[in-house]
N, CA, C and O atoms as a printed pandas DataFrame, in Angstrom:
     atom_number atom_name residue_name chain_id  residue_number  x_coord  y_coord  z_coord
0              1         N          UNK        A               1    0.835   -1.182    0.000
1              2        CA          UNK        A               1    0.000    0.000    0.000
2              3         C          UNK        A               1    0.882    1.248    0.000
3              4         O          UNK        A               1    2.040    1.287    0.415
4              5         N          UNK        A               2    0.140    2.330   -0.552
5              6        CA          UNK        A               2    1.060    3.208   -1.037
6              7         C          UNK        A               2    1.116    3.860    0.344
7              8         O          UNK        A               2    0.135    3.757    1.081
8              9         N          UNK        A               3    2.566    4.747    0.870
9             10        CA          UNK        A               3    2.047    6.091    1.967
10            11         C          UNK        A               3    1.905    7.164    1.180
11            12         O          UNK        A               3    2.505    7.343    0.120
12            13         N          UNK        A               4    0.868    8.119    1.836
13            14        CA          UNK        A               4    0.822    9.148    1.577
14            15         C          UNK        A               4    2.000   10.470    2.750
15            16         O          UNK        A               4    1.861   10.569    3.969
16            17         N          UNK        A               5    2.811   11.103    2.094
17            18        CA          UNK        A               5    3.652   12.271    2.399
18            19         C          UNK        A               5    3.756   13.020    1.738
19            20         O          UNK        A               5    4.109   12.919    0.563
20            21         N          UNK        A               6    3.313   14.515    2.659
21            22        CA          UNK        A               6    3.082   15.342    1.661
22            23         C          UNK        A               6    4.535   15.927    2.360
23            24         O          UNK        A               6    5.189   15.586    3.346
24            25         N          UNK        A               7    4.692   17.044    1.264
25            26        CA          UNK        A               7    5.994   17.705    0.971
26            27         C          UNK        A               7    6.366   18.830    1.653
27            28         O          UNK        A               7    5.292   19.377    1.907
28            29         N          UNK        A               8    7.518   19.709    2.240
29            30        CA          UNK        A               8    7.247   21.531    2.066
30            31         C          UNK        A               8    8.611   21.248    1.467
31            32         O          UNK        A               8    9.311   20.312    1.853
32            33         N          UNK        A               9    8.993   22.179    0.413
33            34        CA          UNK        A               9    9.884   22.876   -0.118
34            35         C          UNK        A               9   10.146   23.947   -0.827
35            36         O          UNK        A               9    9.403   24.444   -1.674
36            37         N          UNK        A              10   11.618   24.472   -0.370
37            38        CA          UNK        A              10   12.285   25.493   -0.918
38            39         C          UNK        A              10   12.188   26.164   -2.388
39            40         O          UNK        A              10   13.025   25.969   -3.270
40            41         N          UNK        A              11   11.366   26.753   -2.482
41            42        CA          UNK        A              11   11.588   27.336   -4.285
42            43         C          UNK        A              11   13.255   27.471   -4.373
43            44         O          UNK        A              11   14.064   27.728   -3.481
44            45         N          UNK        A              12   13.411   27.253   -5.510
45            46        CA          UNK        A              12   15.290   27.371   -5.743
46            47         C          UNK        A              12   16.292   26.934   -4.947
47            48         O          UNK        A              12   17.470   27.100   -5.267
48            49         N          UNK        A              13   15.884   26.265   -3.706
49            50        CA          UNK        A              13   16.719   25.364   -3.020
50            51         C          UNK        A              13   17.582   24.458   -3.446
51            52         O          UNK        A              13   16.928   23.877   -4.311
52            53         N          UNK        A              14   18.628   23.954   -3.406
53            54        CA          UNK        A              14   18.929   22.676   -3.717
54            55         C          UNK        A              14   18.613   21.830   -2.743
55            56         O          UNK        A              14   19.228   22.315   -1.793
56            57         N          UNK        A              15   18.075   20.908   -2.354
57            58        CA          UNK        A              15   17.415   20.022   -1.490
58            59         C          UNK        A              15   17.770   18.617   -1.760
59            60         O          UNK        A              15   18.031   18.277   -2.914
60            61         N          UNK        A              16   17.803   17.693   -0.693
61            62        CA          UNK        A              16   18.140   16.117   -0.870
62            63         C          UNK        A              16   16.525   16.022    0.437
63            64         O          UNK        A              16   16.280   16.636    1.476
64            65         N          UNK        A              17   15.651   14.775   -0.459
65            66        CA          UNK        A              17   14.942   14.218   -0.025
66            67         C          UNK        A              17   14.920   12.882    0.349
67            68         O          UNK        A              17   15.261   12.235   -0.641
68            69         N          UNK        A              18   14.706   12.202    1.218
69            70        CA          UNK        A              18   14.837   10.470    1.958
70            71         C          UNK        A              18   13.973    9.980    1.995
71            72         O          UNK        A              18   12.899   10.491    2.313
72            73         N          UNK        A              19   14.096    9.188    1.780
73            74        CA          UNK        A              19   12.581    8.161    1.775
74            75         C          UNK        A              19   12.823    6.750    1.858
75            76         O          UNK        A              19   13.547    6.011    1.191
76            77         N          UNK        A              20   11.842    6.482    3.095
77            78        CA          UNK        A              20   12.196    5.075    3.777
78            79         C          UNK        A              20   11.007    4.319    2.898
79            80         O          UNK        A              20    9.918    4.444    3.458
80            81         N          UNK        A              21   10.966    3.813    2.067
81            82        CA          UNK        A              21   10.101    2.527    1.728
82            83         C          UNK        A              21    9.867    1.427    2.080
83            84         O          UNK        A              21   10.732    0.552    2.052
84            85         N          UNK        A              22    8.115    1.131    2.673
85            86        CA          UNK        A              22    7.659    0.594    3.324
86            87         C          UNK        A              22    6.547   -0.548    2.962
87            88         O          UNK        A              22    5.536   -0.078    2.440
88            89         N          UNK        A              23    6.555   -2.023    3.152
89            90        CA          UNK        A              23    5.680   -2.651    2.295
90            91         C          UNK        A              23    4.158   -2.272    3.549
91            92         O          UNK        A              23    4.281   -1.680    4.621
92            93         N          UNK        A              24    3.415   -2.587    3.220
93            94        CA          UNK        A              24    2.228   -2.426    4.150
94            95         C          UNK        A              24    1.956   -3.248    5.133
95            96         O          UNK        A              24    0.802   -3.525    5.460
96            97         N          UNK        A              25    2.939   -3.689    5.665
97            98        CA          UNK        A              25    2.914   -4.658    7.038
98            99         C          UNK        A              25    4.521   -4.132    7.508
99           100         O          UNK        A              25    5.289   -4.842    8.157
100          101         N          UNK        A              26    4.899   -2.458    6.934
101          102        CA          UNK        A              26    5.308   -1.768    8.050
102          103         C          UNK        A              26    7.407   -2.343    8.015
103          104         O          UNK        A              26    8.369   -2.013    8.709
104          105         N          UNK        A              27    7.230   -3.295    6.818
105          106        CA          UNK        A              27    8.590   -4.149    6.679
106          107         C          UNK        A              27    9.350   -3.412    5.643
107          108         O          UNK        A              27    8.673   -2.983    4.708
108          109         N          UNK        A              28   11.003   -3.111    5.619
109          110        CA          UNK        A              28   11.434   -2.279    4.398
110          111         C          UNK        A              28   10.681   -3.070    2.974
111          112         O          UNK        A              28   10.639   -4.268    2.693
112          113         N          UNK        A              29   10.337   -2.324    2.517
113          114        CA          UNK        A              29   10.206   -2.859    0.956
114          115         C          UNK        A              29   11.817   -2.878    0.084
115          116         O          UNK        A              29   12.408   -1.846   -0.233
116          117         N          UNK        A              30   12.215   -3.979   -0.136
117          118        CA          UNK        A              30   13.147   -3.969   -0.863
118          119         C          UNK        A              30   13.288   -4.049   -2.260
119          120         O          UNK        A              30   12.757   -4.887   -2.988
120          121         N          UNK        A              31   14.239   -2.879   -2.684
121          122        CA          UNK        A              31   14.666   -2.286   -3.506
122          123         C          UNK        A              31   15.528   -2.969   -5.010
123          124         O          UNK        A              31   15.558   -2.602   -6.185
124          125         N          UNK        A              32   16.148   -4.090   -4.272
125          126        CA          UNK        A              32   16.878   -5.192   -4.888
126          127         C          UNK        A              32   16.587   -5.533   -6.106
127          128         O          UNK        A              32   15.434   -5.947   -6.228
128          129         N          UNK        A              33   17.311   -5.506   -7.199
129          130        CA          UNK        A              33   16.701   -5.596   -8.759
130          131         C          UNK        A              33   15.615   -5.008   -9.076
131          132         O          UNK        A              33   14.682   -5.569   -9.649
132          133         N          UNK        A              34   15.643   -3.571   -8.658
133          134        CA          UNK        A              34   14.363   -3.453   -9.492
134          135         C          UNK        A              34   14.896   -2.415  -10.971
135          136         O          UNK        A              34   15.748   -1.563  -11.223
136          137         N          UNK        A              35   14.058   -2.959  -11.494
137          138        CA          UNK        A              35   13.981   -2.284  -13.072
138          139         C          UNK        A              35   14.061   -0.436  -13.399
139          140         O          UNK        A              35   14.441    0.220  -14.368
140          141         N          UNK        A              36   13.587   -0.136  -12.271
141          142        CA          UNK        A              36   13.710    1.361  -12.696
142          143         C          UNK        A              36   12.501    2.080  -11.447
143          144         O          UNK        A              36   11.327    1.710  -11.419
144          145         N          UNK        A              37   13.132    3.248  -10.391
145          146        CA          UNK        A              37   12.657    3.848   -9.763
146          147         C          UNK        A              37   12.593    5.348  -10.495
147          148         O          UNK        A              37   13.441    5.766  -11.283
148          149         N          UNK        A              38   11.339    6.098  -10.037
149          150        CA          UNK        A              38   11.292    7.612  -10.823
150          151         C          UNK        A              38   10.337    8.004   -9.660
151          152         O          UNK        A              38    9.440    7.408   -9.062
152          153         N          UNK        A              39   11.117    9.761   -9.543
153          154        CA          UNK        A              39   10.510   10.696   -8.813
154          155         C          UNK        A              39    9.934   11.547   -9.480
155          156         O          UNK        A              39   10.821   12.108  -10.122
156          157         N          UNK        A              40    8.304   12.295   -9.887
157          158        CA          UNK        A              40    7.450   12.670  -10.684
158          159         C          UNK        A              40    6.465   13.514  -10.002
159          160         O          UNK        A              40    5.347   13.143   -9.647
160          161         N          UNK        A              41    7.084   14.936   -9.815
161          162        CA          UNK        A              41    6.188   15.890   -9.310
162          163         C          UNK        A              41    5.746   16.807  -10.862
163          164         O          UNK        A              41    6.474   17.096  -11.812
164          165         N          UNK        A              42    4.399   17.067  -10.658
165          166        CA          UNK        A              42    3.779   17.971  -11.909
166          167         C          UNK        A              42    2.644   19.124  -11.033
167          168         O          UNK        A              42    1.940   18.977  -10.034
168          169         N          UNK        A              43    2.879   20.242  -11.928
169          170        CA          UNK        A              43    1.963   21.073  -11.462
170          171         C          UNK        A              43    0.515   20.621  -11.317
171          172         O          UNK        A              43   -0.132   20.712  -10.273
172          173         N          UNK        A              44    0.079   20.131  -12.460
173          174        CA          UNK        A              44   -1.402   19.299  -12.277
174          175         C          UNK        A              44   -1.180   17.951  -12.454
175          176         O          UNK        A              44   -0.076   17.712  -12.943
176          177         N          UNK        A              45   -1.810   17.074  -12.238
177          178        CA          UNK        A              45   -1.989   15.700  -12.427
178          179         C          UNK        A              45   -1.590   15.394  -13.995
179          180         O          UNK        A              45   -0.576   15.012  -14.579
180          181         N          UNK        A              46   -3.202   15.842  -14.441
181          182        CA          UNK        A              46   -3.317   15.576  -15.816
182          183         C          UNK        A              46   -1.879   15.970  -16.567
183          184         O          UNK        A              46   -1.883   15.410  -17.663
184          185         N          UNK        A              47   -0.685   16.713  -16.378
185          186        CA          UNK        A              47    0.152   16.731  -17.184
186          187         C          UNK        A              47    0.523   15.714  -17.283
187          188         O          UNK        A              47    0.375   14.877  -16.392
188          189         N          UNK        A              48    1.316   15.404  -18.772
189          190        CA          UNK        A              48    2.114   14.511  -19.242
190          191         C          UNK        A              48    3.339   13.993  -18.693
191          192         O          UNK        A              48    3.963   14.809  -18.014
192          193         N          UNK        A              49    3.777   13.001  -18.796
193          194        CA          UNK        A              49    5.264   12.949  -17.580
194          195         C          UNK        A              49    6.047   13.810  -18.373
195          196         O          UNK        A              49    6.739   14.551  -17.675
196          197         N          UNK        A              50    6.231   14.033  -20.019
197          198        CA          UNK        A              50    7.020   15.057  -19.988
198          199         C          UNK        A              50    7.003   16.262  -19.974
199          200         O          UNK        A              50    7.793   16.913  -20.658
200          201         N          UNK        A              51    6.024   16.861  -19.128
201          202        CA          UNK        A              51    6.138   18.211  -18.743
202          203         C          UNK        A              51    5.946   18.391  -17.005
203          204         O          UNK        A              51    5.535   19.292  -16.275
204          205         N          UNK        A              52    6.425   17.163  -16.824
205          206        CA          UNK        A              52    6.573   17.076  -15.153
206          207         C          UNK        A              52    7.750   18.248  -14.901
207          208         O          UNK        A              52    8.775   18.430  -15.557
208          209         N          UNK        A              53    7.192   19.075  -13.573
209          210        CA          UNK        A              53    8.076   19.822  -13.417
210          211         C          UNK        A              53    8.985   19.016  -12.313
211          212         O          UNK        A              53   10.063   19.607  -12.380
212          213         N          UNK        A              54    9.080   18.270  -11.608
213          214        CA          UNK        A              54   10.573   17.587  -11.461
214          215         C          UNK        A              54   10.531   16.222  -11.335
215          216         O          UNK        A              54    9.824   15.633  -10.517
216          217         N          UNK        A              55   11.513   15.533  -12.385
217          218        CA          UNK        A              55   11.505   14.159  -12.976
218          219         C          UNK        A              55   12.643   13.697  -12.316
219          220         O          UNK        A              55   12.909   14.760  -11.756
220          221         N          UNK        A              56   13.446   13.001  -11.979
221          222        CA          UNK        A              56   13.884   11.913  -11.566
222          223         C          UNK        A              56   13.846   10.199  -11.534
223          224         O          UNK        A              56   12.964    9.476  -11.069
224          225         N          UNK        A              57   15.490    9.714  -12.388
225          226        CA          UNK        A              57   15.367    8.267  -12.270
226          227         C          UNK        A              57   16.317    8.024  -11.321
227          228         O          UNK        A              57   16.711    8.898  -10.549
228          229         N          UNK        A              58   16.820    6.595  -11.322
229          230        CA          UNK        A              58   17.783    5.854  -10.713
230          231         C          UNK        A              58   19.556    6.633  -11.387
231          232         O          UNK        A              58   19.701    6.553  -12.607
232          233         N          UNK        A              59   20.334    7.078  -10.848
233          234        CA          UNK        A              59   21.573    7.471  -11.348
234          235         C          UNK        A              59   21.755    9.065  -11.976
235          236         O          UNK        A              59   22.832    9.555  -12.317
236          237         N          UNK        A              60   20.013    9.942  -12.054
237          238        CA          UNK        A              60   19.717   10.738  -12.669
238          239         C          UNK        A              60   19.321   11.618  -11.355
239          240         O          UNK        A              60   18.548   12.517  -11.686
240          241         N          UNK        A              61   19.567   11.625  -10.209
241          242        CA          UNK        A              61   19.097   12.699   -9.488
242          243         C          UNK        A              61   18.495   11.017   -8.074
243          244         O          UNK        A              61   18.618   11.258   -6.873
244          245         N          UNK        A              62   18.053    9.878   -8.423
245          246        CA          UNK        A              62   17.695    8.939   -7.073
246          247         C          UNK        A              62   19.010    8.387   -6.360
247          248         O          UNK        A              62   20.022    8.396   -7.060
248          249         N          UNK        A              63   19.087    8.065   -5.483
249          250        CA          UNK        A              63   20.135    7.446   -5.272
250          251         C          UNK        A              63   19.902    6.087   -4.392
251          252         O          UNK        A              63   19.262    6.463   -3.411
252          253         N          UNK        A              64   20.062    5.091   -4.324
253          254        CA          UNK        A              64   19.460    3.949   -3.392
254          255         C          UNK        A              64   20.777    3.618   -2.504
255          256         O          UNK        A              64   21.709    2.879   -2.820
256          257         N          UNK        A              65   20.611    4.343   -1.341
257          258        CA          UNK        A              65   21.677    4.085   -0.336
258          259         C          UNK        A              65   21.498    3.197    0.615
259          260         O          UNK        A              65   22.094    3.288    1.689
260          261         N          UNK        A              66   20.083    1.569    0.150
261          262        CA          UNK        A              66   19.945    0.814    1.360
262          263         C          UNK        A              66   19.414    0.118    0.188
263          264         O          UNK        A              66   18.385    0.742   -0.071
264          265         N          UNK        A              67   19.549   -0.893   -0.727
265          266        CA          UNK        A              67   18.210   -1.381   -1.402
266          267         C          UNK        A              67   17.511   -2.546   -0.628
267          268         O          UNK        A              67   16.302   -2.774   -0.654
268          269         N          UNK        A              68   18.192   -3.052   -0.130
269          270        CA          UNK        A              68   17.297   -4.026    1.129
270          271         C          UNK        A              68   16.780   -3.101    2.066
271          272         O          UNK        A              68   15.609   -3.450    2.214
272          273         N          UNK        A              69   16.995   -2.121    2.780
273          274        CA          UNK        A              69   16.469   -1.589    3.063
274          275         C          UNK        A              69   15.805   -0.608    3.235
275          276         O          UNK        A              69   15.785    0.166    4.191
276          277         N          UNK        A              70   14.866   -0.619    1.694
277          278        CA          UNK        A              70   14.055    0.473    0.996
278          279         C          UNK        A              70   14.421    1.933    1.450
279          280         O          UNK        A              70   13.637    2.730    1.965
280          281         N          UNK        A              71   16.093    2.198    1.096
281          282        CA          UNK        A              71   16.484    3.754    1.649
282          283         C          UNK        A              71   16.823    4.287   -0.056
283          284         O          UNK        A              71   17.208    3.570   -0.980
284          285         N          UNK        A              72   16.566    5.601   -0.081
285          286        CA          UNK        A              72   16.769    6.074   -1.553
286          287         C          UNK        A              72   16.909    7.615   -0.748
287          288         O          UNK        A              72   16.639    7.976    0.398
288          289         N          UNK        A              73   17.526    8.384   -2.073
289          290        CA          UNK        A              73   17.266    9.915   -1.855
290          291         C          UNK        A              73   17.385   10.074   -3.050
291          292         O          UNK        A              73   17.974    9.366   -3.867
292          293         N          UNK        A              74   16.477   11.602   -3.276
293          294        CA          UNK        A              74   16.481   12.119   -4.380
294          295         C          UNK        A              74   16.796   13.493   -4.360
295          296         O          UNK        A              74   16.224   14.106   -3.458
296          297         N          UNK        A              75   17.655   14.266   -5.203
297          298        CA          UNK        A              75   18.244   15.114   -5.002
298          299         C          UNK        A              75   17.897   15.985   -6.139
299          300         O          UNK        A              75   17.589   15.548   -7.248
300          301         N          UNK        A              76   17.976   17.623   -5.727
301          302        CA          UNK        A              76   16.519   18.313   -6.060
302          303         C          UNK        A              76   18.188   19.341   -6.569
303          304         O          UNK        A              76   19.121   19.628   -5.820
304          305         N          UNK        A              77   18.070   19.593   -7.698
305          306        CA          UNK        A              77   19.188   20.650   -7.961
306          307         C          UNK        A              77   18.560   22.535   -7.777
307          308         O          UNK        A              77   17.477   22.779   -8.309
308          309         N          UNK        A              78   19.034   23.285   -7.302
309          310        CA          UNK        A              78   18.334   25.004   -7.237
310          311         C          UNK        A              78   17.886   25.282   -8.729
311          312         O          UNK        A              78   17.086   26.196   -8.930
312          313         N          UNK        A              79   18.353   24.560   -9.742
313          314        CA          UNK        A              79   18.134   24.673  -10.948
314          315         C          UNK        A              79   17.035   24.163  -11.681
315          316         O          UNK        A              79   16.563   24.474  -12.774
316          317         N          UNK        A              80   16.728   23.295  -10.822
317          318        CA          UNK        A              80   15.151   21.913  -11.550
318          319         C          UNK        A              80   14.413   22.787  -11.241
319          320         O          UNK        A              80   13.530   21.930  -11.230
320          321         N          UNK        A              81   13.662   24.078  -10.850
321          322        CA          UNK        A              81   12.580   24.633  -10.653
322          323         C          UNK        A              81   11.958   25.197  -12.218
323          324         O          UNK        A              81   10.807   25.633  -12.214
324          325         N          UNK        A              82   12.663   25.180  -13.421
325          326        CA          UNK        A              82   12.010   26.269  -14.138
326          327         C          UNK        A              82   11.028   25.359  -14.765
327          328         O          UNK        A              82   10.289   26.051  -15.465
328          329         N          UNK        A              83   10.626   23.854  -14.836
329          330        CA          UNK        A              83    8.968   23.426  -15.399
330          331         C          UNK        A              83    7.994   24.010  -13.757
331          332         O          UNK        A              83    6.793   24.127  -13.998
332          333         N          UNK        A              84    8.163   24.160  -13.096
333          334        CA          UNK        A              84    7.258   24.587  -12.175
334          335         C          UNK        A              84    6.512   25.923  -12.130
335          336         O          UNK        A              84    6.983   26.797  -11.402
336          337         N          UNK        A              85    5.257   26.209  -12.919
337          338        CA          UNK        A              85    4.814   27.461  -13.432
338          339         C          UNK        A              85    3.486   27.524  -11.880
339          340         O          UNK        A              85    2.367   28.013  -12.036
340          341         N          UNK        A              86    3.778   27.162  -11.052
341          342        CA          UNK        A              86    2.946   27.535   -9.896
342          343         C          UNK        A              86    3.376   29.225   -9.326
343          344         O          UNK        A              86    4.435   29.708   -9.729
344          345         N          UNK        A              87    2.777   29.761   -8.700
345          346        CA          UNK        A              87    3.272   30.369   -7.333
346          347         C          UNK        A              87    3.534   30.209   -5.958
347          348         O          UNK        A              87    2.659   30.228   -5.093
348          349         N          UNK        A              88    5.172   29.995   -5.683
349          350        CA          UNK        A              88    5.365   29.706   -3.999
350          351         C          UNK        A              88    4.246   30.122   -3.421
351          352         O          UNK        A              88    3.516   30.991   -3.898
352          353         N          UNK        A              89    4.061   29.550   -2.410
353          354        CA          UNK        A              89    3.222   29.877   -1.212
354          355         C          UNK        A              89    1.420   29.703   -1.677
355          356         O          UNK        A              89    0.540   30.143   -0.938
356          357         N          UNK        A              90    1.184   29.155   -2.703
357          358        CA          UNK        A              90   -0.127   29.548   -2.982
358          359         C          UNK        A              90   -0.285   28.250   -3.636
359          360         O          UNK        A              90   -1.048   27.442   -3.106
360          361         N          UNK        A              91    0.435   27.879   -4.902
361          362        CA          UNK        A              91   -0.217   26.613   -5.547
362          363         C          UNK        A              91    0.656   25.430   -5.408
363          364         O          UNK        A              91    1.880   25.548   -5.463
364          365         N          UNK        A              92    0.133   24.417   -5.249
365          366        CA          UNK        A              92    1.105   22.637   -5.033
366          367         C          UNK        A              92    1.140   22.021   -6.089
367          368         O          UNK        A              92    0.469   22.290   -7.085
368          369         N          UNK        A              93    1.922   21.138   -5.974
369          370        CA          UNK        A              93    2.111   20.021   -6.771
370          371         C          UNK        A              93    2.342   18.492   -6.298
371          372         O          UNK        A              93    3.203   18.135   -5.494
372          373         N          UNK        A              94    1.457   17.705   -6.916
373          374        CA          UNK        A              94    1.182   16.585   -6.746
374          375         C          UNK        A              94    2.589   15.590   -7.293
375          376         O          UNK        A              94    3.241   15.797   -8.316
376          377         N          UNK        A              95    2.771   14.693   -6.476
377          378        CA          UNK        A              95    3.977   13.746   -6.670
378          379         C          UNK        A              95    3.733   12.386   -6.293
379          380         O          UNK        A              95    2.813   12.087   -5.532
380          381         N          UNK        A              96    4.610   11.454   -6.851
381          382        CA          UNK        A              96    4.831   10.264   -6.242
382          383         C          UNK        A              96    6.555    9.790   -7.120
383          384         O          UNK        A              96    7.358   10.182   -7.966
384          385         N          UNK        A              97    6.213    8.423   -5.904
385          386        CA          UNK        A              97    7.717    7.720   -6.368
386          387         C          UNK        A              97    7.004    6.330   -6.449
387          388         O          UNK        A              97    6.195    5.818   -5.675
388          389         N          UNK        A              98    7.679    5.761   -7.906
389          390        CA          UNK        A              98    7.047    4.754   -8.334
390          391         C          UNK        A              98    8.557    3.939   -8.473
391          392         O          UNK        A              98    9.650    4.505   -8.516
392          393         N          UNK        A              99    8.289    2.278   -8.538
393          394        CA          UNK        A              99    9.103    1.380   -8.628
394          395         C          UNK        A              99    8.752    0.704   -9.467
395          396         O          UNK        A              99    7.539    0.491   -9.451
396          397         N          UNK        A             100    9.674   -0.070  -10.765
397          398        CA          UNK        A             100    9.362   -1.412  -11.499
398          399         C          UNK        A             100    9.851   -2.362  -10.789
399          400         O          UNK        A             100   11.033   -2.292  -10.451
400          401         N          UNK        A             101    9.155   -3.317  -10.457
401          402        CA          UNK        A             101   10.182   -4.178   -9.588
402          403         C          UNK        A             101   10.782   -5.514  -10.160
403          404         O          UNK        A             101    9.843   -6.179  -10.598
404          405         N          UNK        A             102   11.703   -6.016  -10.289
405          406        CA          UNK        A             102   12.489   -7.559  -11.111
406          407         C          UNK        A             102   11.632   -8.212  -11.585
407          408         O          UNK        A             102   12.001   -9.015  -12.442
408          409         N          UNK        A             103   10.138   -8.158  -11.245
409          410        CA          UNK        A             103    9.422   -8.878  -12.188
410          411         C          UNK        A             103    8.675   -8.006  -13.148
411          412         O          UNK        A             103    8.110   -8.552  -14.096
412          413         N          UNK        A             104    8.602   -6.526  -12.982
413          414        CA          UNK        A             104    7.950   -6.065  -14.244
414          415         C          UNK        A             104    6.864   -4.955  -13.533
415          416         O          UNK        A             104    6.452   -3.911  -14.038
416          417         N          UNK        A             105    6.512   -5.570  -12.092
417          418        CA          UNK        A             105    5.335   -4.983  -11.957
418          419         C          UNK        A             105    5.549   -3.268  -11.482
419          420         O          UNK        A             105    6.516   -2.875  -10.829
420          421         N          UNK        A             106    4.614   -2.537  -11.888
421          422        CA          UNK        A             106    4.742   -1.301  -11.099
422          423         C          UNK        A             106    3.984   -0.883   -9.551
423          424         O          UNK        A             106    2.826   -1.123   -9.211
424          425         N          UNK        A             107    4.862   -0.313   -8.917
425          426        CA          UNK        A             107    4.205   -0.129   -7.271
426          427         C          UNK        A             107    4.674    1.502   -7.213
427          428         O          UNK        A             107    5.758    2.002   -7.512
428          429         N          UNK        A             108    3.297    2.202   -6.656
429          430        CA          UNK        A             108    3.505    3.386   -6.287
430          431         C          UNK        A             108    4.087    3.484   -4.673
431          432         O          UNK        A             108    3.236    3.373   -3.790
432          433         N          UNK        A             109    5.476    3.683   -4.281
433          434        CA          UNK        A             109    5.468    3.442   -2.780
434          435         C          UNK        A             109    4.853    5.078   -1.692
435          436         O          UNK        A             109    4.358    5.121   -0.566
436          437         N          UNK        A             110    5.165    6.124   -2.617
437          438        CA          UNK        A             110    4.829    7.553   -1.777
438          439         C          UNK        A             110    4.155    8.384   -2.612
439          440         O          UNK        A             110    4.614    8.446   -3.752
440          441         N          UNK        A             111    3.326    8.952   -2.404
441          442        CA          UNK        A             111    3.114   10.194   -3.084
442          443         C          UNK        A             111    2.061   10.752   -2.243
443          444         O          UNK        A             111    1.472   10.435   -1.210
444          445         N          UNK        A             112    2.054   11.806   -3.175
445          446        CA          UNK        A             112    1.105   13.732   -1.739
446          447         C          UNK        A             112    1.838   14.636   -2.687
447          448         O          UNK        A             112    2.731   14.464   -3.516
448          449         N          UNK        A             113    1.261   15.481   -2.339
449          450        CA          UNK        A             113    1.472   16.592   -2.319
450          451         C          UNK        A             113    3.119   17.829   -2.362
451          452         O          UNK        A             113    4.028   17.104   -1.956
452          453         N          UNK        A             114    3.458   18.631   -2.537
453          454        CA          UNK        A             114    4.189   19.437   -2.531
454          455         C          UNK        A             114    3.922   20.821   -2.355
455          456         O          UNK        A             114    3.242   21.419   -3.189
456          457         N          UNK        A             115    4.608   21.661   -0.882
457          458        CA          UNK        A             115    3.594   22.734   -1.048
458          459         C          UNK        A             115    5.455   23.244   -0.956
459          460         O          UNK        A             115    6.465   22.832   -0.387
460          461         N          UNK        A             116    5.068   24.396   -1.924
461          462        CA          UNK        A             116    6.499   25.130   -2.434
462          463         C          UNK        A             116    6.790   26.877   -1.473
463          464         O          UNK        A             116    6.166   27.919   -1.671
464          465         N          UNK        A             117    7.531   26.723   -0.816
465          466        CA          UNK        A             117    7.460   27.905   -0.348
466          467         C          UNK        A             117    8.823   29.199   -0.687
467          468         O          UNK        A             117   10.051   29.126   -0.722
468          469         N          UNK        A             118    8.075   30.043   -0.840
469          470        CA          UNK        A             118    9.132   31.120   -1.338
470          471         C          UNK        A             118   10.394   31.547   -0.462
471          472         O          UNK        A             118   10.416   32.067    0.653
472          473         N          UNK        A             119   11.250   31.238   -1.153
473          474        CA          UNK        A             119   12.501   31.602   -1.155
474          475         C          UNK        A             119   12.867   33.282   -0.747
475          476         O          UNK        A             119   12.441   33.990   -1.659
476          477         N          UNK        A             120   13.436   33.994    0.197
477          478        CA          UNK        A             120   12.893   35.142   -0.235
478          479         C          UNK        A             120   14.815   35.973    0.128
479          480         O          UNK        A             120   14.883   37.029    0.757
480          481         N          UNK        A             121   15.924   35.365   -0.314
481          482        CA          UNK        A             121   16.815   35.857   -0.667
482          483         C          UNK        A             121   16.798   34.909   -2.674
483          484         O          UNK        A             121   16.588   33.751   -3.032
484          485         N          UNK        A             122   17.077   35.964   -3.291
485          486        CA          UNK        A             122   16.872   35.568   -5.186
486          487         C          UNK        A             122   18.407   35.867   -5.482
487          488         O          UNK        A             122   19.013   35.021   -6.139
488          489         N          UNK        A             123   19.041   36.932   -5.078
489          490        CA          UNK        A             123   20.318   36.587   -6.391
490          491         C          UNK        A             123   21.533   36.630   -5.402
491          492         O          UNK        A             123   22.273   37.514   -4.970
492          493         N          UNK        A             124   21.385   35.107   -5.219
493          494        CA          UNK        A             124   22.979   34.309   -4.516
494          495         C          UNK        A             124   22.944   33.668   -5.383
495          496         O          UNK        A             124   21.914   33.280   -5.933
496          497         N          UNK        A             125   24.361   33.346   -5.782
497          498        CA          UNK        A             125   25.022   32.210   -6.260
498          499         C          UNK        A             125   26.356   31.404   -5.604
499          500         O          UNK        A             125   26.813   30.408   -6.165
């Protein structure tokens, strides 16, 4: 069963997110051969995955630092914000993290929400 977690983050942050994956009797869900994990936040649902405003695979921004024991992070560059046509503080975005697992099948393990909050120092580098 999927959890639901919803989000807060940094507009233009660079951010690393963790996520413990959990089968529904509370046991790591393991990670072990699976075919392909992706992180998939979009301003609305109905968008297309390719106009997800932040995409993430395995080696591309996930990282699986436990695969037996369903540990991953996904890492959010200050730069991945420009598909995100919301306004901080006012509009969200819907996400999840999905798994193929060694046999093929797909499992949604997290998804909720994202509520984006404004940044309010703009020109550091």
């Amino acid at each position: 069963m999927a959890k639901r977690q919803n989000l807060v983050l940094m507009y233009r942050d660079d951010q690393q997110l963790t996520f413990t994956c959990k089968n529904g009797d509370g046991t790591a869900y393991n990670l072990t051969g699976a075919l392909d994990i992706q992180f998939t936040a979009k301003n609305a649902v109905t968008d297309v995955d390719a106009s997800a405003a932040l995409s993430y695979t395995v080696n591309s921004g996930i990282t699986v630092t436990s695969a037996s024991g369903g540990l991953l992070t996904v890492d959010i560059a200050d730069t991945a914000w420009t598909g995100y046509t919301g306004t901080p503080g006012v509009n969200q975005m819907s996400y999840d993290l999905q798994v193929v697992d060694s046999t093929g099948l797909v499992k949604t393990l997290v998804y909720g929400r994202i509520t984006v909050t404004q940044d309010v120092t703009i020109d550091i580098t």
